[in-house]
C-alpha positions in Angstrom: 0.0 0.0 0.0 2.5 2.8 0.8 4.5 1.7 -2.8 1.4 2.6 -4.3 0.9 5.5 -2.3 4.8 6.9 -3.6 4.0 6.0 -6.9 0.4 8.0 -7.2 2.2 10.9 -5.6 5.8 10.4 -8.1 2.7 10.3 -11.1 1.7 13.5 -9.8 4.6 15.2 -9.9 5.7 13.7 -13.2 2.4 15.2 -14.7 2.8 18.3 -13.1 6.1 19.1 -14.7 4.7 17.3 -17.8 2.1 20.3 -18.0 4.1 22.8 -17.1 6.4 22.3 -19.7 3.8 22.1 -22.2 2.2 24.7 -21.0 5.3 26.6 -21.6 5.6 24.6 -25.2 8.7 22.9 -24.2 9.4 19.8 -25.7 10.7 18.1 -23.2 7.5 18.1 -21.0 6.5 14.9 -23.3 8.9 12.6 -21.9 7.6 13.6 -18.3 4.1 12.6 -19.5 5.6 9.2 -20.9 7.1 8.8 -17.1 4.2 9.3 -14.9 1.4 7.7 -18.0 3.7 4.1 -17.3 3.3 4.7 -13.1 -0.7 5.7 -13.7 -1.0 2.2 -16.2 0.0 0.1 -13.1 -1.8 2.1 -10.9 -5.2 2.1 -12.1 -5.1 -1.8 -13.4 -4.3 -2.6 -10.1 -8.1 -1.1 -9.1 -9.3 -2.8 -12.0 -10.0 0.5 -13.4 -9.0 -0.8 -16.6 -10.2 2.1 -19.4 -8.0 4.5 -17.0 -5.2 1.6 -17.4 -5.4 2.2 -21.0 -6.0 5.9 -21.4 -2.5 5.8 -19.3 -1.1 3.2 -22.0 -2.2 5.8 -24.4 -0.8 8.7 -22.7 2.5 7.4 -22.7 2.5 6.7 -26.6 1.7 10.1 -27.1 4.0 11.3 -24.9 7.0 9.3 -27.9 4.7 10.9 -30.4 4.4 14.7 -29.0 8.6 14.2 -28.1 8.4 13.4 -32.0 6.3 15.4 -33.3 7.4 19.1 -31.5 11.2 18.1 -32.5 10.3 18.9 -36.3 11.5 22.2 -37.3 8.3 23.3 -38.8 6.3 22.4 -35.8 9.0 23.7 -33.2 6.9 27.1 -32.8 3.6 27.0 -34.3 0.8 26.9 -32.3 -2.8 26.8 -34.6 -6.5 27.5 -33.6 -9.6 25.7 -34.7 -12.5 27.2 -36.7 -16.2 27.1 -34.4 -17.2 24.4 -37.6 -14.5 22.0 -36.0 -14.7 22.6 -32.5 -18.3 20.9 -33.3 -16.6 18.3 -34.9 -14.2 17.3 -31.9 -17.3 17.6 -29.5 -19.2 14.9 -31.8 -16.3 12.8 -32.1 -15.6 13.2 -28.0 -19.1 12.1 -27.4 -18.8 9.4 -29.8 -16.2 8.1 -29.0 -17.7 8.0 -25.2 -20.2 5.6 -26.2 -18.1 3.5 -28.1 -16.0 3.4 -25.1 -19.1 2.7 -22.4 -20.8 -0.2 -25.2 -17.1 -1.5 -25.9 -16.3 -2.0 -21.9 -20.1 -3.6 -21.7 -19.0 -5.8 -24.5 -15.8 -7.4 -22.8 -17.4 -7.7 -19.7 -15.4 -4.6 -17.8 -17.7 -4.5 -14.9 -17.3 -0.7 -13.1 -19.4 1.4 -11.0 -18.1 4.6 -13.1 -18.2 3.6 -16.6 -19.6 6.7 -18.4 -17.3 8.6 -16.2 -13.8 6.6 -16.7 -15.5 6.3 -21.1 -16.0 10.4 -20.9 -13.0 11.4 -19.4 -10.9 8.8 -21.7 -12.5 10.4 -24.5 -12.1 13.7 -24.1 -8.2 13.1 -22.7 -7.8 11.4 -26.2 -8.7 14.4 -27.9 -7.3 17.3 -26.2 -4.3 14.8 -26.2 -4.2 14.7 -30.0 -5.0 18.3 -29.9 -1.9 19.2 -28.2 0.1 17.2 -30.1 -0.4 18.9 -32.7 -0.3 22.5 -30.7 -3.9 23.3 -31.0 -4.4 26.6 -29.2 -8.0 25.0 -27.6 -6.5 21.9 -26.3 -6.1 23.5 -23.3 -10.1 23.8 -22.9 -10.7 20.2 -23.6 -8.4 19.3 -21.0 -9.9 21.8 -18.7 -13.8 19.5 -19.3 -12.2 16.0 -19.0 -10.6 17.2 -15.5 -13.8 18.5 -14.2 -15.5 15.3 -14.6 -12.1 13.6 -13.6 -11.7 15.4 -10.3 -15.4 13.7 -8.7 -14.0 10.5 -10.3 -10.6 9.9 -8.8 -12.0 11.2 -5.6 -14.8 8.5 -5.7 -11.7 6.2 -6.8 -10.0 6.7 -3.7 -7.4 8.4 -5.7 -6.9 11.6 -3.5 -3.7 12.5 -5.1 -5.1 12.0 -8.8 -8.3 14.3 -7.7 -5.5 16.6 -6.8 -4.0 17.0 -10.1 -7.0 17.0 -11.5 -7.8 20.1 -9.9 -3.7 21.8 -10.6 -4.6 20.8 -13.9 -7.5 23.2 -14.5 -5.5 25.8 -12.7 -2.6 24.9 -15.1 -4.9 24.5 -18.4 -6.0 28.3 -17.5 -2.1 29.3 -17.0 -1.4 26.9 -20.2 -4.3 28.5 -22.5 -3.0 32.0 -22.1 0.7 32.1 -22.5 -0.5 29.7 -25.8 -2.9 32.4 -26.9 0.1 34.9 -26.5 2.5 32.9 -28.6 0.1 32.5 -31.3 1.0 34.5 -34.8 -1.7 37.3 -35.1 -3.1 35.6 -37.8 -3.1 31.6 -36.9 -4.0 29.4 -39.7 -6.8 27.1 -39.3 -5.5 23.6 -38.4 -6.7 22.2 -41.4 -4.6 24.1 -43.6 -1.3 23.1 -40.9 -2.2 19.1 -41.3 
């Protein structure tokens, strides 16, 4: 019990700096993420919270991709914005991809008493995952929705420390959001002309 107790509270700190970092677009902040994604896999499949094992699984191969990605020159300092037309289209495909996630736990058998939660919050962390690998301006307000729901989860969990950083999180997406918005040419260009 207190290993695990070390570990939550190393995750933590490992997705602190993570955001931090990001926040302050530095590429190094991905390797961080990889880090405390590998601690938060164990963690959670040892509460058979098993979507939250495998968001973590997924964080931490985003966390090879975003080192990846942000080391190429072109993508070094360009931070994009997305047009209201798809900002409708990353809400549909969050909420799809929710219900996929609740009927494909159903499906295997993944019994939980938080299902929708874990599937939303797995969602939406996809997204403003992708979102900020690719340095989407409003990745920061995805983030900021997924922890909401996140914080009541973790907490319910037992996971006080994870409710915690769910909570520095927000605090940090605000922080993260605005020194982004700063950095931003005065004219961004949509992200669909940038893929």
């Amino acid at each position: 019990m207190q290993l695990a107790i070390i570990l939550e509270w190393t995750s933590v700190l490992g997705n602190i700096v993570f955001t931090v970092l990001l926040g302050r677009a530095i590429r190094v902040g991905w390797l961080f993420g990889f880090g405390a994604s590998l601690i938060g896999v164990w963690l959670y499949a040892s509460e058979t919270a098993w979507l939250m094992g495998a968001l973590n699984m997924f964080y931490a191969a985003m966390g090879i991709y975003g080192w990846v990605h942000w080391g190429r020159p072109e993508v070094a300092r360009q931070i994009s914005s997305l047009k209201w037309v798809q900002h409708m289209w990353v809400i549909v495909a969050g909420a799809g991809l929710t219900l996929s996630l609740v009927w494909l736990m159903r499906v295997v058998g993944l019994e939980g008493e938080y299902q929708w939660m874990e599937a939303f919050i797995a969602a939406f962390a996809i997204v403003a995952t992708w979102l900020m690998s690719r340095k989407v301006l409003e990745n920061w307000i995805y983030w900021t929705v997924g922890d909401l729901v996140g914080v009541v989860y973790n907490y319910w969990m037992g996971f006080e420390g994870y409710a915690v950083l769910m909570l520095v999180y927000i605090v940090l997406a605000v922080v993260g959001y605005i020194r982004w918005r700063r950095e931003m040419d005065p004219l961004p260009l949509p992200v669909s002309a940038r893929v």
